[in-house]
C-alpha positions in Angstrom: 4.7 -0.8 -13.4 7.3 -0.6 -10.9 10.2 -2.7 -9.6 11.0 -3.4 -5.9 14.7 -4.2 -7.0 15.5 -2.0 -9.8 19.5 -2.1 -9.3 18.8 -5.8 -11.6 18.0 -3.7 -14.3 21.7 -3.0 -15.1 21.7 -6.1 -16.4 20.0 -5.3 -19.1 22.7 -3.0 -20.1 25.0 -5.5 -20.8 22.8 -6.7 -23.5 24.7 -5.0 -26.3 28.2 -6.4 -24.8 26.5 -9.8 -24.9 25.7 -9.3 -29.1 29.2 -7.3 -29.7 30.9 -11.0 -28.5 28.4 -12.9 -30.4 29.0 -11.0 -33.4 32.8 -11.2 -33.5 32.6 -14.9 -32.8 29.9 -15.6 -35.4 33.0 -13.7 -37.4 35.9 -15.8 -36.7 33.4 -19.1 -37.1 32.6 -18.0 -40.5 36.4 -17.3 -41.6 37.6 -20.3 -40.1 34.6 -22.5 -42.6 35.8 -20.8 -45.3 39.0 -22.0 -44.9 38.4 -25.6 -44.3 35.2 -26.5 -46.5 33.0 -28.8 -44.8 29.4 -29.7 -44.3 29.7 -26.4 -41.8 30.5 -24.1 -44.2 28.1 -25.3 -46.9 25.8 -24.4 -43.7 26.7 -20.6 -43.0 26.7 -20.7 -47.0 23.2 -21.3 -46.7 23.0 -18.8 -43.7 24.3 -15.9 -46.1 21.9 -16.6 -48.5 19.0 -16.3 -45.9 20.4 -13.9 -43.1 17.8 -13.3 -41.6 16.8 -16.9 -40.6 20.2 -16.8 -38.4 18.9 -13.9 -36.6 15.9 -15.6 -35.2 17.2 -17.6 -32.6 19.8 -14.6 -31.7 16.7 -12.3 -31.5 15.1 -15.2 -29.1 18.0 -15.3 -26.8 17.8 -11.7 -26.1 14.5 -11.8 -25.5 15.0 -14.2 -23.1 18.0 -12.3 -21.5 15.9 -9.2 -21.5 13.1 -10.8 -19.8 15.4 -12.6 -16.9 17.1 -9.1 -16.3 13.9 -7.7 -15.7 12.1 -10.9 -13.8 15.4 -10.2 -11.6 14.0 -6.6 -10.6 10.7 -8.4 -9.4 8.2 -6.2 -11.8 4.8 -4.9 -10.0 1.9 -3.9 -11.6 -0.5 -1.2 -9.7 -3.8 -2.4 -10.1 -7.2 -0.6 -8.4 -8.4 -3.3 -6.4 -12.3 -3.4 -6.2 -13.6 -1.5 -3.4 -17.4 -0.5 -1.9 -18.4 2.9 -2.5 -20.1 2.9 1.2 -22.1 2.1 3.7 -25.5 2.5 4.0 -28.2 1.4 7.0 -31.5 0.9 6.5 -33.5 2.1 9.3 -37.4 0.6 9.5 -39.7 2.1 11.4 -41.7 -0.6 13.0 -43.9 1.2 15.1 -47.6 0.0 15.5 -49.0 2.6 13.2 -46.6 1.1 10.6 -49.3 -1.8 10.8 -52.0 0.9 8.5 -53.4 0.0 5.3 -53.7 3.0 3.8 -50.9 2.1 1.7 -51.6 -1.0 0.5 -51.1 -4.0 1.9 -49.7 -2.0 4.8 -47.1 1.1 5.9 -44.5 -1.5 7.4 -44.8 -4.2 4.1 -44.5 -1.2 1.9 -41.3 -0.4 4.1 -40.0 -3.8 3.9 -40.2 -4.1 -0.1 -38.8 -0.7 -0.8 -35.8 -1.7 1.5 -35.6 -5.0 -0.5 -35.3 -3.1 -3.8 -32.4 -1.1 -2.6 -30.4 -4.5 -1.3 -31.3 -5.5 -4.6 -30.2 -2.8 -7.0 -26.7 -2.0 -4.8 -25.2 -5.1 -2.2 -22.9 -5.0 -4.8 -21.6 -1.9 -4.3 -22.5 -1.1 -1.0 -21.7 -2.7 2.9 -25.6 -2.8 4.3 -26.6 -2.9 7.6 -30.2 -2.4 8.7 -31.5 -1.1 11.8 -35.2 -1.2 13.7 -36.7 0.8 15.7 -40.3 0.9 17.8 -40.0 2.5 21.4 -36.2 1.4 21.3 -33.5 0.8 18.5 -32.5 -3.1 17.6 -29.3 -3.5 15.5 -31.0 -6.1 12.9 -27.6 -7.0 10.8 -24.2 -5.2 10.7 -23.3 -3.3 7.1 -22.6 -6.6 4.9 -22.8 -7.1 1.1 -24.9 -10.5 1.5 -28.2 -9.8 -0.1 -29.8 -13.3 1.3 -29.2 -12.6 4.6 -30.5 -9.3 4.4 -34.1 -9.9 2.6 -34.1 -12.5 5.3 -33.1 -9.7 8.2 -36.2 -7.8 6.3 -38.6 -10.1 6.3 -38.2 -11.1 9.9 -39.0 -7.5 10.8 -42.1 -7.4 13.1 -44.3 -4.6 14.2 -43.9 -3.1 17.5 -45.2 -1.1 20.1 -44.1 2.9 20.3 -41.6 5.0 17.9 -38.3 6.5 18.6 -37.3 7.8 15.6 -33.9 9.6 17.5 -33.0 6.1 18.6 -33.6 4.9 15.0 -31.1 7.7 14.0 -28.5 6.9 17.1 -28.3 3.3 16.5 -27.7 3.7 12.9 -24.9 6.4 13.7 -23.4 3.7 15.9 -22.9 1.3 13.3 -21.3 3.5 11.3 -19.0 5.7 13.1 -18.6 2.9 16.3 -15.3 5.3 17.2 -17.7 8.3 17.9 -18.9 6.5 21.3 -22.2 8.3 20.8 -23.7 8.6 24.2 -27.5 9.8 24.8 -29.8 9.7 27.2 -33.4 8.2 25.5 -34.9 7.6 29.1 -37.3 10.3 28.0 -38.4 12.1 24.8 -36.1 14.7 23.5 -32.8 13.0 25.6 -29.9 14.4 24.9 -27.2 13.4 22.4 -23.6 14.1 22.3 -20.3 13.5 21.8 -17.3 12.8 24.3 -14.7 15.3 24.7 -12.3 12.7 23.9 -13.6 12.6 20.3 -13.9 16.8 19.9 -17.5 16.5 21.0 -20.4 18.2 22.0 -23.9 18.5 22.0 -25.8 18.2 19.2 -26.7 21.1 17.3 -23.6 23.1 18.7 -20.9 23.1 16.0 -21.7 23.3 12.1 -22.9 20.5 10.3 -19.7 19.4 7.7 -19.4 20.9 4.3 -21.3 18.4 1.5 -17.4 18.1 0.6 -17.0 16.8 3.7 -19.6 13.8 4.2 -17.9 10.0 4.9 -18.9 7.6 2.2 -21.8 6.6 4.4 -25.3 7.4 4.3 -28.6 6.4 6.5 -32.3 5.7 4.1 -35.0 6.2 7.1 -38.3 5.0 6.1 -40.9 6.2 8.5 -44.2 7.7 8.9 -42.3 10.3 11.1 -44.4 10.5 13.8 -42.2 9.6 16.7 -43.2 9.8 20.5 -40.4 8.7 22.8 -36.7 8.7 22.8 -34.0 11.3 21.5 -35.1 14.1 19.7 -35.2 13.3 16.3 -33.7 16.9 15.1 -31.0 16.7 17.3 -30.3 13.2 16.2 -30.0 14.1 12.6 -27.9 17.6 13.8 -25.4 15.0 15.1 -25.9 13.0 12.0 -24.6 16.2 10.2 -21.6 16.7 12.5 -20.2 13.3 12.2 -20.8 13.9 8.4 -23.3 11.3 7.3 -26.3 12.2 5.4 -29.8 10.6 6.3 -32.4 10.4 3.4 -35.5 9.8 4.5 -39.0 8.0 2.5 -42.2 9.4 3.9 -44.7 5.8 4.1 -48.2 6.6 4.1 -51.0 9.4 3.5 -51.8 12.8 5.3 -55.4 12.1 5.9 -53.9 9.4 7.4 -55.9 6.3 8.6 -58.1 5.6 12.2 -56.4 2.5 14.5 -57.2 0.7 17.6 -55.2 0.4 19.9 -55.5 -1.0 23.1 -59.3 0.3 23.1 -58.4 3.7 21.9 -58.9 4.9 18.4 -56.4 7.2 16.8 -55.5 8.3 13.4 -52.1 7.3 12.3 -50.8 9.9 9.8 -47.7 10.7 7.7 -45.7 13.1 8.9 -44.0 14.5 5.9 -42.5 17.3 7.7 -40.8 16.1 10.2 -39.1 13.3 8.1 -38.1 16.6 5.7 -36.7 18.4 8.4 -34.7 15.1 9.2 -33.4 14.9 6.2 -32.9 19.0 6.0 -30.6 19.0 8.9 -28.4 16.4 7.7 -28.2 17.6 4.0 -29.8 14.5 2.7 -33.0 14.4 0.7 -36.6 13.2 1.5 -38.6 10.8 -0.7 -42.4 10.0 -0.8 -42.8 6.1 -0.9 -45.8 6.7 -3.5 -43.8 7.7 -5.7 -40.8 5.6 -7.7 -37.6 5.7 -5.7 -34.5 7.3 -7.6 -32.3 5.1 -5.5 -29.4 5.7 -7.8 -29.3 9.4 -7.1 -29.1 8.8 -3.5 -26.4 6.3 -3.6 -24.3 8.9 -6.6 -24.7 11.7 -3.8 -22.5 10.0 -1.3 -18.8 10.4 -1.2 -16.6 8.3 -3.0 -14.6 5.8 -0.5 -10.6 6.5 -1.4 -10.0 4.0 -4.0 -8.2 0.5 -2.9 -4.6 0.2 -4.7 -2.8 -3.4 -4.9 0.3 -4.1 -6.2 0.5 -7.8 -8.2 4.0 -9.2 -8.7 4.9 -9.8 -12.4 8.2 -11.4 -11.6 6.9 -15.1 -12.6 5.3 -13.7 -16.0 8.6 -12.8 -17.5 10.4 -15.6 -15.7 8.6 -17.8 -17.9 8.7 -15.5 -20.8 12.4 -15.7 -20.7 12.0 -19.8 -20.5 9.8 -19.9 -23.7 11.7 -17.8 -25.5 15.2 -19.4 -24.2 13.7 -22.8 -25.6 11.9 -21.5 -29.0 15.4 -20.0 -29.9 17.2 -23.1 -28.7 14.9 -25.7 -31.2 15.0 -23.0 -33.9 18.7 -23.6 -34.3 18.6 -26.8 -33.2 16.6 -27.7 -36.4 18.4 -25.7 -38.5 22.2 -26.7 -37.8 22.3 -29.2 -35.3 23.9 -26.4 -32.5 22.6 -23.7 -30.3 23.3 -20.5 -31.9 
C-alpha cells in the first residue's frame, strides 16, 4: 500500500496528545464527582468497578481518528490487474488441396476444428486473430478474445484456388508487429521480404534470428499441408518471423502418400509436406506438430514469453473514510447507552 499524500500521516502522531488530554480530563471529572456525590459519581463508581467498559468507546474514537488520519493520505493499494499472456494468429491454409479426404472428412475441416479447439482452450488468455491464405493472404479477424466471433470467422473459411504459404506468414507478421511496415514483393514465388531502414531493417535471413529470451509474447500456429507454390518464400518469411522475434509453430494436415485430385482436368496427388512446415517452424524456433496426433496446445502457448504484467493502483481512501464513520458512531452509542454522554 502506498499513499499519494503521506505528509496527512502526521496526524496520526498526535494521537497520543489526543489520549494524554483525555486522560487528565477524565481525571479532574472523576475528583470533581467525588466531591459532590450525585447520580454522576455513582456512575464513574460503577466505571471503576468495570474499567475496562469505559475504555471501549475511547478505544473506538481512536480508531476512528486513526482511520481519518490515514483516509486523509488517500491510501492505494497495488493490485496486478489481469492481463493476456499474448497474441496468437491462426493461419489456415485453404488452398484446393486442403479440400483431400485423406484425413477424414477433409485436410481444410480437420484444419478448421483443430483451430476451434485452440479458441476454445485459450480466448481467455490469449488476443486471437486468424489469418487465410490460398494464392494471396486475407486478414479473416484482428487478435480478439471473442471466441463466437472467431468459430464463426472459422467456419466461414472456404477453400481456394493456389497456396502462398510466405504470404500466410507475412500477413500474420503484419497483424502482429503493424510497426514493422513489412514490405515484400509476392508478385512471383520466392519475392522478397524485408524490412525498412527506418525500422533497423533488412532482408530476411541477414541478421540473427533473436535469442528464445528474446521472442515478443506473440506466436503464429500455421496449419498447412506445406506445399506452397506462389508468393514469398516461405523460409525467408519465417527468417523474418525470427528477426522480429515471433515464433511460428506449425501442424502438418494430411498423409505422405498423399491423395490423387482433379483439378481443372488434371490429376495430381496432393501430399503433406512435413518438411517444409519443419523447416518453417526450425527457422523461427517454434515447433512442428502432426495433426494426427493430439495437440499439446498447452506447451505451445507455456513457450511464449510472458507479456510484462499489468499493475493498477485502487484508491482505499473511501474504505477507511467509512471505517472511521462506523467506528466514530459504535463508540458514540456505546457511551451513549452507558451514561447518557459521549465519552
Amino acid at each position: 500500500m502506498i499513499f499519494f499524500w503521506p505528509e496527512a500521516l502526521v496526524l496520526a502522531f498526535a494521537l497520543p496528545a489526543f489520549l494524554a488530554v483525555y486522560l487528565r480530563l477524565d481525571r479532574q471529572r472523576r475528583a470533581a464527582a467525588q466531591a459532590h456525590p450525585s447520580w454522576y459519581a455513582r456512575a464513574l463508581q460503577s466505571d471503576c468497578e468495570r474499567p475496562y467498559a469505559r475504555r471501549i468507546p475511547l478505544g473506538l474514537f481512536l480508531i476512528a481518528l486513526l482511520a481519518i488520519s490515514l483516509a486523509l493520505a488517500r491510501p492505494h493499494a497495488r493490485l496486478a490487474a489481469f492481463s493476456i499472456k499474448g497474441t496468437v494468429v491462426l493461419a489456415l491454409d485453404v488452398s484446393t488441396s486442403m479440400k483431400a479426404d485423406d484425413v477424414r472428412p477433409s485436410r481444410l475441416a480437420r484444419a478448421q476444428l483443430l483451430a476451434k479447439q485452440f479458441v476454445a482452450e485459450h480466448a481467455d488468455e490469449l488476443r486471437i486473430g486468424l489469418v487465410s491464405f490460398g494464392a494471396d493472404a486475407a486478414v479473416e479477424l484482428e487478435p480478439t478474445t471473442a471466441r463466437e466471433a472467431l468459430f464463426a470467422a472459422i467456419d466461414r473459411l472456404m477453400a481456394r484456388h493456389g497456396t502462398a504459404i510466405g504470404s500466410g506468414i507475412i500477413a500474420a507478421l503484419t497483424m502482429i508487429t503493424p510497426q514493422a511496415a513489412i514490405d515484400w514483393d509476392d508478385g512471383a514465388s520466392g519475392g522478397g521480404i524485408a524490412l525498412p531502414a527506418a525500422h533497423g531493417g533488412s532482408a530476411a535471413g541477414q541478421r540473427s534470428p533473436l535469442s528464445p529470451q528474446s521472442h515478443t509474447p506473440a506466436a503464429i500456429v500455421l496449419i498447412s499441408d506445406g506445399q506452397s507454390a506462389s508468393g514469398p518464400a516461405p523460409l525467408a518469411a519465417a527468417r523474418l518471423a525470427a528477426e522480429l522475434g515471433v515464433r511460428i509453430h506449425t501442424v502438418g494436415v494430411g498423409s505422405i502418400e498423399g491423395k490423387i485430385m482433379r483439378l481443372d482436368g488434371w490429376s495430381l496427388r496432393a501430399q503433406l509436406d512435413a518438411d517444409a512446415l519443419k523447416a518453417i517452424a526450425t527457422s523461427s524456433r517454434g515447433e512442428y506438430f502432426d495433426a494426427k496426433q493430439p495437440l499439446d496446445w498447452s506447451r505451445l502457448v507455456d513457450s511464449m514469453s510472458a507479456a510484462p504484467a499489468a499493475e493498477t493502483y485502487t484508491e482505499l481512501t473511501p474504505l477507511f473514510a467509512a471505517a472511521a464513520a462506523l467506528a466514530a458512531l459504535a463508540g458514540a452509542l456505546v457511551s451513549l447507552g452507558r451514561t447518557r454522554r459521549i465519552l
